[in-house]
Structure formats: C-alpha cells, structure tokens
MDAnalysis code that builds the backbone (N, CA, C; Angstrom):
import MDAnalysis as mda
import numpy as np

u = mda.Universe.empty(504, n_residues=168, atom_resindex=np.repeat(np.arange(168), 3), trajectory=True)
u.add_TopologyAttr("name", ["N", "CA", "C"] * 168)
u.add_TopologyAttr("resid", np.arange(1, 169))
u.add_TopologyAttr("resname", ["UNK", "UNK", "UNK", "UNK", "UNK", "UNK", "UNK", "UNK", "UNK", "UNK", "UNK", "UNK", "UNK", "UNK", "UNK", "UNK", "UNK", "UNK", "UNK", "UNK", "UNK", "UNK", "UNK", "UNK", "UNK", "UNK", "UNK", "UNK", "UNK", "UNK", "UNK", "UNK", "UNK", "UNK", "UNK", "UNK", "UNK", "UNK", "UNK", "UNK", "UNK", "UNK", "UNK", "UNK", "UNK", "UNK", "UNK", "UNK", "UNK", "UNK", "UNK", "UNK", "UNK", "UNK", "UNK", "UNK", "UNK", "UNK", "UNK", "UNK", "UNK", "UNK", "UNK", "UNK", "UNK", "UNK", "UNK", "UNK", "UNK", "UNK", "UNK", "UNK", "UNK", "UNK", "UNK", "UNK", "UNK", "UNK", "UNK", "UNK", "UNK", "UNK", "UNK", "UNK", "UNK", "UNK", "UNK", "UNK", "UNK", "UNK", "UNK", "UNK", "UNK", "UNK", "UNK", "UNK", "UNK", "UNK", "UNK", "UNK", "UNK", "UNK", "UNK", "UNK", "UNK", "UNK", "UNK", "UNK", "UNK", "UNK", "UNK", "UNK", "UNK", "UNK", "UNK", "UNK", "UNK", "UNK", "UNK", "UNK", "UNK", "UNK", "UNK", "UNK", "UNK", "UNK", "UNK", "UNK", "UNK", "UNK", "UNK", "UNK", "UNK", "UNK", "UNK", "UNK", "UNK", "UNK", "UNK", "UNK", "UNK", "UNK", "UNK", "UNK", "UNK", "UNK", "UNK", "UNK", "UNK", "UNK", "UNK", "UNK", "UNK", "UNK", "UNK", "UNK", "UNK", "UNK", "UNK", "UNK", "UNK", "UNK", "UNK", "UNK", "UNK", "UNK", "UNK", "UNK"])
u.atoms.positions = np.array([
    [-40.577, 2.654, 57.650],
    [-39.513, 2.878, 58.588],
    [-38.506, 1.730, 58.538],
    [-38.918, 0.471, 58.290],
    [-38.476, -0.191, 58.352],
    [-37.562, -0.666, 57.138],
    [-38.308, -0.348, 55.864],
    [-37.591, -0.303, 54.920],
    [-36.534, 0.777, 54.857],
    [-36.699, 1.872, 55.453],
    [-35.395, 2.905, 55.546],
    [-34.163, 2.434, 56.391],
    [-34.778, 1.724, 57.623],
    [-33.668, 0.946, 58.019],
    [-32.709, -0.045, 57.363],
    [-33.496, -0.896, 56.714],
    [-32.725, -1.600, 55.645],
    [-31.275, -0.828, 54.808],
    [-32.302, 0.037, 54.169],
    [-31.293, 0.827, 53.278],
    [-30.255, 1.469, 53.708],
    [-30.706, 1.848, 55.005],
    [-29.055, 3.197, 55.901],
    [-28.360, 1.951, 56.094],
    [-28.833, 0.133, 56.928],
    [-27.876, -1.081, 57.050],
    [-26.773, -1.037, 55.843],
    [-27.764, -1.071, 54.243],
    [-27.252, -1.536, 53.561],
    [-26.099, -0.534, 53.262],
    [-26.264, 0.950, 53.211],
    [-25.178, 1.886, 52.904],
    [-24.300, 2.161, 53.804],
    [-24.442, 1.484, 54.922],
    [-23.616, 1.610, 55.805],
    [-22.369, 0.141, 55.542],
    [-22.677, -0.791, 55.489],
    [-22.043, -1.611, 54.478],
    [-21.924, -1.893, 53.382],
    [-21.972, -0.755, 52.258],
    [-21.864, -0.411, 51.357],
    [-22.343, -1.294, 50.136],
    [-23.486, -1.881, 50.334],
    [-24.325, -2.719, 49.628],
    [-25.583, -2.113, 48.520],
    [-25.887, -0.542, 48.839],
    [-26.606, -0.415, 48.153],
    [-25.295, 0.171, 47.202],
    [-23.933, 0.819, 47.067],
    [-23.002, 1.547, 46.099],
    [-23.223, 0.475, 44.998],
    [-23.486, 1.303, 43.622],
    [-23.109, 0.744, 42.503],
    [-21.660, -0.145, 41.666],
    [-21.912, -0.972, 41.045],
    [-20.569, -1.874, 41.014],
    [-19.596, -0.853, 39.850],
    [-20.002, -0.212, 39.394],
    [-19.497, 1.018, 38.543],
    [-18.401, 2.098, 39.889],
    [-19.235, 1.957, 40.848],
    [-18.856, 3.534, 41.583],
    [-18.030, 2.461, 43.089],
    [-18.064, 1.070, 43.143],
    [-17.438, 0.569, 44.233],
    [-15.699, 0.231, 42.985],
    [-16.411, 0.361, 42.121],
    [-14.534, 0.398, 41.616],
    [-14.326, 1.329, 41.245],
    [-15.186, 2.936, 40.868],
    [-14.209, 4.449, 41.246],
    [-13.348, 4.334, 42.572],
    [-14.595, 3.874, 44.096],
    [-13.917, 4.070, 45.149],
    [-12.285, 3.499, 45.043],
    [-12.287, 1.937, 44.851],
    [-11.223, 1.152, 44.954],
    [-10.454, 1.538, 44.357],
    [-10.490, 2.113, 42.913],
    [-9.290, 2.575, 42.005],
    [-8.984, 3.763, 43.089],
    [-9.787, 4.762, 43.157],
    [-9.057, 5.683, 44.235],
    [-8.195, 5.334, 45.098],
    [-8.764, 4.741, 45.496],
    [-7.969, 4.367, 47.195],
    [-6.883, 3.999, 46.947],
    [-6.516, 2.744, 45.930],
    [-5.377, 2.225, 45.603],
    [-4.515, 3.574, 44.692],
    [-4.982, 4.720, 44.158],
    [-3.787, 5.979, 43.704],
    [-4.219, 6.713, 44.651],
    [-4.574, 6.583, 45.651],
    [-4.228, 7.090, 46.855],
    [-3.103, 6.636, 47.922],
    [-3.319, 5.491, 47.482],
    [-2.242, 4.366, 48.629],
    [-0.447, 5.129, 47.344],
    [-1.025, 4.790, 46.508],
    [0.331, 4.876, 45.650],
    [1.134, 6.199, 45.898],
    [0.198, 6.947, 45.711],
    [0.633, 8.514, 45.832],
    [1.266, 9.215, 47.437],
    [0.671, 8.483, 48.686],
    [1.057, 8.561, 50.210],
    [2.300, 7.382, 49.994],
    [2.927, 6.617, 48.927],
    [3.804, 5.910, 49.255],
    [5.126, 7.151, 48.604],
    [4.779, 7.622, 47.719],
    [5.911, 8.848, 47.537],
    [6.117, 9.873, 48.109],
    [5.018, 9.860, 48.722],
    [5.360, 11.612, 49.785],
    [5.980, 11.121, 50.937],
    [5.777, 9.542, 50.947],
    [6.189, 8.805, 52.566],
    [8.089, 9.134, 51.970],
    [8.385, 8.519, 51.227],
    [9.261, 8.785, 49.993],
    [10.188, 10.055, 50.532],
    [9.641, 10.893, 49.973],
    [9.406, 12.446, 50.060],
    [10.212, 12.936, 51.305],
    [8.895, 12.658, 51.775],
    [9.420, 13.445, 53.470],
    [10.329, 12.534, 54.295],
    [11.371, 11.275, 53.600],
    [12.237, 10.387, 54.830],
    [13.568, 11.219, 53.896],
    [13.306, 12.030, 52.683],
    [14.865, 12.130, 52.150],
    [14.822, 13.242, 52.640],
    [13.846, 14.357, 53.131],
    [13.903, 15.721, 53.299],
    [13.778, 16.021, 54.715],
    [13.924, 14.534, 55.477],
    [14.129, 14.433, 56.791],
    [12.698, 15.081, 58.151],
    [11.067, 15.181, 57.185],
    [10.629, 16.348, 57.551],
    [9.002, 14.714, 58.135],
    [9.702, 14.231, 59.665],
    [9.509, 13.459, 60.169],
    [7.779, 13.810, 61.085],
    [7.554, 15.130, 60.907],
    [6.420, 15.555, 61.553],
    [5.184, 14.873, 60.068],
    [5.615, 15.397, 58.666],
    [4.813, 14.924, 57.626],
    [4.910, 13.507, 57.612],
    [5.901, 13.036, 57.778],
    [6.135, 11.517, 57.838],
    [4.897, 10.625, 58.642],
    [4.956, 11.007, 60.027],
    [3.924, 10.447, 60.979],
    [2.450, 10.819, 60.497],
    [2.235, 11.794, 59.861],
    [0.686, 12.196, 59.070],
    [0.606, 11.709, 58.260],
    [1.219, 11.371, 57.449],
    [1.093, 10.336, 55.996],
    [1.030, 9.095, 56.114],
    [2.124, 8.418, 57.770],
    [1.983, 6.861, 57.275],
    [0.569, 6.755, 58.691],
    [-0.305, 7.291, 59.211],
    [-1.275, 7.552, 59.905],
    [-2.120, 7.561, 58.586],
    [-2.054, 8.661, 57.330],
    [-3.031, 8.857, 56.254],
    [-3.414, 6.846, 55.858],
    [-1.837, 6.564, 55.823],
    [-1.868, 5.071, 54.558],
    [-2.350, 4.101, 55.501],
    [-2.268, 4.235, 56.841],
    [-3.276, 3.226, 57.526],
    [-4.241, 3.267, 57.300],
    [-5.007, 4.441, 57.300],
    [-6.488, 4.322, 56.968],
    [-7.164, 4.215, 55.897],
    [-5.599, 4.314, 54.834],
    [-6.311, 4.086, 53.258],
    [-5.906, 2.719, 53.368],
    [-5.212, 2.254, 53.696],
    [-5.006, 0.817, 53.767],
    [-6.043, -0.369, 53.910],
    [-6.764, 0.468, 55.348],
    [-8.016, -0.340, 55.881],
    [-9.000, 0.000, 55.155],
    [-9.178, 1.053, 54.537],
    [-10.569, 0.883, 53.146],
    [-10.360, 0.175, 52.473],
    [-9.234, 0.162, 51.943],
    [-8.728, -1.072, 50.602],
    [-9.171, -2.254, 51.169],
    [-8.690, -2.829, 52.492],
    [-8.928, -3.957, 52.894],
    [-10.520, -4.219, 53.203],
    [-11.440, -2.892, 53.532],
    [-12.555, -3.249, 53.721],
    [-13.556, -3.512, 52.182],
    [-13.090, -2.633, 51.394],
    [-13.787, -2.868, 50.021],
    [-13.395, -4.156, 49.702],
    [-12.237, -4.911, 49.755],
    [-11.763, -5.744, 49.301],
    [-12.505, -6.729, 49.930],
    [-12.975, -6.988, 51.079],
    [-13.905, -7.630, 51.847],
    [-14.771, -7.631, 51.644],
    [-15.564, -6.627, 51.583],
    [-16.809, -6.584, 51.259],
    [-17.528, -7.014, 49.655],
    [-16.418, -6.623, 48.731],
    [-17.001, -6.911, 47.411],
    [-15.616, -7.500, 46.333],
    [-15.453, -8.716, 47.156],
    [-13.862, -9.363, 46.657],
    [-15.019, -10.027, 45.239],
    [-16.052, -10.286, 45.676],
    [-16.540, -11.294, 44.206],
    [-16.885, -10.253, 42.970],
    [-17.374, -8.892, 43.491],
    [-17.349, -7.865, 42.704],
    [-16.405, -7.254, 41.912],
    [-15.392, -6.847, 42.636],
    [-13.898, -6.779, 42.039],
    [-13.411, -7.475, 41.225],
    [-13.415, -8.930, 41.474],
    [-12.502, -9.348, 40.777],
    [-13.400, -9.935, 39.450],
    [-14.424, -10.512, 39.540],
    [-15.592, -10.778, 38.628],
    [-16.110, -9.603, 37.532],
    [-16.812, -8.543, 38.120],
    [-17.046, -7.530, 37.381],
    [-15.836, -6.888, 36.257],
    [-16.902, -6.511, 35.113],
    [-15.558, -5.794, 33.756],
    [-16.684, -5.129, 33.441],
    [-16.426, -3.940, 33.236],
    [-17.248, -2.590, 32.285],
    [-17.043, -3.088, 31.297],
    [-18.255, -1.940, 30.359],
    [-18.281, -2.779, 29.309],
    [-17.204, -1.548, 28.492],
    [-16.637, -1.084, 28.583],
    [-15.437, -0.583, 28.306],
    [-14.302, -1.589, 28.217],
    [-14.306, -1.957, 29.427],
    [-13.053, -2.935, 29.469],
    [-13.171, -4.368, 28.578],
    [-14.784, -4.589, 28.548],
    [-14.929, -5.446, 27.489],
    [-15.089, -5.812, 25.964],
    [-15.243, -4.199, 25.716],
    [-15.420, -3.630, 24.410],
    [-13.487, -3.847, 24.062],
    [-12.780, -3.307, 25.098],
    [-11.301, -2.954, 24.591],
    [-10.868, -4.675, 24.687],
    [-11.310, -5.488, 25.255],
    [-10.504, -6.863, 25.858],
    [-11.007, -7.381, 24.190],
    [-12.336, -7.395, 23.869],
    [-12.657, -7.923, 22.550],
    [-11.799, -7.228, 21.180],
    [-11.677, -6.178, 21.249],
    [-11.341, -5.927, 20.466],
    [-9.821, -5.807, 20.251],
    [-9.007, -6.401, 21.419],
    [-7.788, -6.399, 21.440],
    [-7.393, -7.985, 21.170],
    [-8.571, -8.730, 21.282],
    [-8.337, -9.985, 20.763],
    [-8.743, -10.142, 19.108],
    [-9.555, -9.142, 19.000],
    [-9.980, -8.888, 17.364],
    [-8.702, -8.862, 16.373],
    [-8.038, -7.691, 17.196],
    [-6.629, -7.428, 16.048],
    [-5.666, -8.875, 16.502],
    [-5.284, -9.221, 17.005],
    [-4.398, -9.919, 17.590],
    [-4.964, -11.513, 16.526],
    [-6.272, -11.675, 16.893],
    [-6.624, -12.499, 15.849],
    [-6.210, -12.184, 14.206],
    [-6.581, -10.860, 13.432],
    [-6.264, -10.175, 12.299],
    [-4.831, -10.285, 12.291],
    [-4.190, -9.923, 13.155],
    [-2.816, -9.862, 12.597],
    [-1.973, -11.375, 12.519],
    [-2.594, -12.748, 13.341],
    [-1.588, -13.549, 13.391],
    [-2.546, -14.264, 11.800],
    [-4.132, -14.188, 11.960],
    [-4.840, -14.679, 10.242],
    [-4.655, -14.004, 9.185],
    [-4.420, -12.402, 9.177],
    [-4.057, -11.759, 8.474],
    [-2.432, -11.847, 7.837],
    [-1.322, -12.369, 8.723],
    [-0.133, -12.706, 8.051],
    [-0.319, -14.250, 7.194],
    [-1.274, -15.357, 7.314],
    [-1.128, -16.321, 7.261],
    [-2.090, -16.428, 5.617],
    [-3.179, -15.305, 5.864],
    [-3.677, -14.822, 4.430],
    [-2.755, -14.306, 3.653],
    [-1.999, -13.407, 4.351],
    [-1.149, -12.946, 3.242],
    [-0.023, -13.709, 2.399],
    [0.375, -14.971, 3.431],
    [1.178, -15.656, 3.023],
    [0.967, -16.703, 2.018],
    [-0.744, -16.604, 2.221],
    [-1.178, -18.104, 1.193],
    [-1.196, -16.835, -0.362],
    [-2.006, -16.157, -0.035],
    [-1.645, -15.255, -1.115],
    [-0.782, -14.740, -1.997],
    [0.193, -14.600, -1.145],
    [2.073, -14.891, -2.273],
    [2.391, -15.608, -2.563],
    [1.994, -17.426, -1.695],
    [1.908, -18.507, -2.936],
    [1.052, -18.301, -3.579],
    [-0.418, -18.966, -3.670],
    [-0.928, -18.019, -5.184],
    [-0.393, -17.359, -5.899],
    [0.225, -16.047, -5.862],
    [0.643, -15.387, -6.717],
    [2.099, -15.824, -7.429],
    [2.288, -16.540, -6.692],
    [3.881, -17.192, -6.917],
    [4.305, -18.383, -8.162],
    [2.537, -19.279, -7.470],
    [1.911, -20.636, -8.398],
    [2.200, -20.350, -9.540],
    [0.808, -18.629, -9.581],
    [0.115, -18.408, -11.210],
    [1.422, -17.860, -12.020],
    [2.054, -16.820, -11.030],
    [3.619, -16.522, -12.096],
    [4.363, -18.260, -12.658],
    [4.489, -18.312, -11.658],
    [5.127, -19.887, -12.540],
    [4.285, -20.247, -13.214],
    [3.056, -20.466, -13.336],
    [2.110, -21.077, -14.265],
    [2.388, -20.603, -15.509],
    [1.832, -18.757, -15.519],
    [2.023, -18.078, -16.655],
    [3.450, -18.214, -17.243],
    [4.460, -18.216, -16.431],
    [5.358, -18.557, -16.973],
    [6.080, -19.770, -17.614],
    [5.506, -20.923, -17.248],
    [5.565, -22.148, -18.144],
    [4.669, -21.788, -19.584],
    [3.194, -21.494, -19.557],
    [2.583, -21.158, -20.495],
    [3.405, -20.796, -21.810],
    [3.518, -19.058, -20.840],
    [4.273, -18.370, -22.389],
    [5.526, -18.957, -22.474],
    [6.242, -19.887, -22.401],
    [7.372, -20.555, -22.525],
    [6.949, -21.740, -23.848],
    [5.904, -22.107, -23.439],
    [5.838, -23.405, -24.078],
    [5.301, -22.445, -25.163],
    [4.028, -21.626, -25.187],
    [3.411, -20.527, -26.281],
    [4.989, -20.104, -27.343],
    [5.848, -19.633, -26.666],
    [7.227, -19.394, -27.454],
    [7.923, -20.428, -28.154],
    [7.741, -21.681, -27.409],
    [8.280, -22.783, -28.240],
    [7.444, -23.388, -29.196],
    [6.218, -23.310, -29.307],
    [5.015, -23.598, -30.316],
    [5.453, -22.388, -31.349],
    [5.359, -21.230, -30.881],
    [5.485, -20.618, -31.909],
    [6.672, -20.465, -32.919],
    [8.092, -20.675, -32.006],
    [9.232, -20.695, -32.779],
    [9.476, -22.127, -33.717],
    [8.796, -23.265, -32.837],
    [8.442, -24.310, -34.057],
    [7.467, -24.173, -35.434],
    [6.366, -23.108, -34.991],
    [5.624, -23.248, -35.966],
    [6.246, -22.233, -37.232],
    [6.574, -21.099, -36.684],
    [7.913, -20.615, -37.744],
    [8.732, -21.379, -38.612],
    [9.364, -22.005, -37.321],
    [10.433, -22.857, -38.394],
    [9.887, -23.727, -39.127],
    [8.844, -24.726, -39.083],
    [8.234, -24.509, -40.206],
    [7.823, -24.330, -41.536],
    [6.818, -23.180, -41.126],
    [6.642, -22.761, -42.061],
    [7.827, -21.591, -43.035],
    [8.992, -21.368, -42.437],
    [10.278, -21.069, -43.257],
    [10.766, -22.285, -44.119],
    [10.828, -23.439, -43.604],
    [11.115, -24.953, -44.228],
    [10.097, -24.847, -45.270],
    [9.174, -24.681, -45.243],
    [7.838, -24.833, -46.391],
    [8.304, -23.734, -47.009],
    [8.097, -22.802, -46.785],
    [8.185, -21.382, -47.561],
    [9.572, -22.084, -48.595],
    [10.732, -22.530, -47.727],
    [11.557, -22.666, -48.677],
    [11.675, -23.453, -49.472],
    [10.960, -24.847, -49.356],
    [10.403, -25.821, -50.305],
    [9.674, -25.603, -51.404],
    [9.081, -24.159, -51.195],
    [7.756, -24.222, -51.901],
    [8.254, -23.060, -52.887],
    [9.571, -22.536, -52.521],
    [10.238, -21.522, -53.441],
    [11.185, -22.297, -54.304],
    [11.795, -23.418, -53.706],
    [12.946, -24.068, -54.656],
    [11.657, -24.817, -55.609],
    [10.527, -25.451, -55.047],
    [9.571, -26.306, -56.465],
    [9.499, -25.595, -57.085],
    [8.867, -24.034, -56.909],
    [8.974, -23.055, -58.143],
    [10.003, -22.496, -58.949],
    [11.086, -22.423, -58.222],
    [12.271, -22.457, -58.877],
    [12.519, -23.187, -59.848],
    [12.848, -24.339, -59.422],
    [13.064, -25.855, -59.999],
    [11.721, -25.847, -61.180],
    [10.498, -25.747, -60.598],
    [9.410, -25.598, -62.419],
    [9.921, -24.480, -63.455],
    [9.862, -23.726, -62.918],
    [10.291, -22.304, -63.715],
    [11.374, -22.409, -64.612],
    [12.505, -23.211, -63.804],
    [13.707, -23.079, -64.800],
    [13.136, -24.641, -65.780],
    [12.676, -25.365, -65.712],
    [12.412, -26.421, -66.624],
    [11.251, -25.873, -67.317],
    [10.273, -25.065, -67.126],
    [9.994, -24.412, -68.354],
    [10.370, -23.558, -69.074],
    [11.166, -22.799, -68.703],
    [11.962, -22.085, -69.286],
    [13.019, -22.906, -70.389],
    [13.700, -23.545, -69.581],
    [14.659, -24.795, -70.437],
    [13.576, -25.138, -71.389],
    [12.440, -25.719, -72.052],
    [11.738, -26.600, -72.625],
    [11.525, -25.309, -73.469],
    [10.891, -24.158, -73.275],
    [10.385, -22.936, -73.735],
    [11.623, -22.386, -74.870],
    [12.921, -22.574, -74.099],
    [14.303, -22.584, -74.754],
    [14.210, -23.757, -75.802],
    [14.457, -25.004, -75.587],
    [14.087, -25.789, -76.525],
    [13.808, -25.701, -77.688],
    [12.234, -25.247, -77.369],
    [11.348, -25.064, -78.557],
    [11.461, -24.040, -79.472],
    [12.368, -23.108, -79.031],
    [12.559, -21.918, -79.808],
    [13.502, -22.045, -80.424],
    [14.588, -23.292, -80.132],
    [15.636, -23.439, -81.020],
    [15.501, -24.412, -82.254],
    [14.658, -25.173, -81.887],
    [14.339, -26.559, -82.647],
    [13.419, -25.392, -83.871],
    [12.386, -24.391, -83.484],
    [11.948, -23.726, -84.897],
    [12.835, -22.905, -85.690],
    [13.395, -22.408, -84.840],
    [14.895, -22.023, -85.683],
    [15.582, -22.667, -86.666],
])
C-alpha cells in the first residue's frame, strides 16, 4: 500500500514519466504554445474577441505546464540528448571534420601532384638534353669516321693509281 502510495506521489509529480516521454510532453506544449500564439494572431485581425478570450485562457494554462515541466525537470531538459540527437550531433561533426581535413588533403595532394609534374618534368628535360647531346655526338663521330674513310680510300686509291702507272 505503501509502495503504491509512493508511486501515485511520484506520478503525480511527474517523477515516475520517462526522460524520452517528459520531452514528447515539453516539445508539445511548446507547439502548442506556438500554434495558440497564431490563432491569438488570427482571431485579433478577424476581430472574433469571444475566440480570443478562449485561447489566451488556453496559453495560460499551456504556459503553466511549460513552466511546471520546466521546474520540475530543468536538469533533465537541458542535460538529456537522445541518442538520435547524438548519433546526428556526431555525425554532423564527422562531416564538418571531413570537409575542413578533406580540403586540406586535397590540397597537399595537388602539391604532390604539382612537385612530381615538375619533377618529371625537369627529368625528361634533362633526358632530352642527354639525348640531343649524345646525338650530336655521335653525328660528329659518324662524321669523322666517314671523312678517315674517305681520306684512306682516296690515298689508296691514289697509290693503287700510282702503281698502275709506274707498270705501264
């Protein structure tokens, strides 16, 4: 008996309501308060002063729930987060993190890519100048090595001439 007493105390000051279902109530109340502030709205442009006195009578008494929940479970309210709201709060710091590390990756990354182009591009630069030296070159040789044969050829020939005149 006594323990039932407890419990009607406690629901009567709303101690046994779940912290899930004491912020359905509160969210209510407060789009309740919101919604009696437009019909209050409502009925002062349409002059219809009988709804007027029932509505701001309604927002007193939604007023004083607000103020009593707010009393009763101010450490609840403002402390408590579903884990909805904590799933979305994390993960809205997730992207927010991604996008300001994610531009700063991307940015080291286009240097990199920026470095190795210049890199590669000194490379095959210098690769082009090795090679157009090593050409030239070997065209200088090639042509050295065509005038010595030249230059033998016609002096054996000359001597070959020579000898064919001297048996004559």
């Amino acid at each position: 008996m006594r323990k039932n007493l407890w419990l009607d105390h406690e629901l009567i000051n709303g101690k046994g309501v779940t912290i899930p279902e004491i912020k359905t109530i509160y969210q209510s109340l407060l789009n309740d308060d919101e919604r009696i502030k437009d019909e209050i709205v409502d009925s002062i442009e349409c002059n219809d002063y009988v709804r007027l006195s029932h509505l701001l009578a309604s927002r007193s008494k939604i007023q004083t729930a607000i103020k009593e929940v707010e009393s009763l479970h101010e450490d609840v309210l403002k402390n408590y987060v579903s884990t909805k709201e904590r799933v979305s709060h994390v993960l809205s710091n997730a992207a927010e993190s991604l996008e300001s590390k994610g531009e700063d990756v991307l940015l080291d990354i286009v240097k990199g890519l920026e470095k190795m182009s210049h890199s590669t591009h000194s490379l095959v630069t210098k690769s082009l100048d090795i090679s157009s030296k090593a050409f030239s070159k070997g065209n200088q040789l090639n042509h050295k090595v065509g005038k010595f044969l030249v230059k033998k050829t016609s002096k054996g020939l000359f001597k070959l001439a020579n000898a064919i005149n001297k048996k004559s």
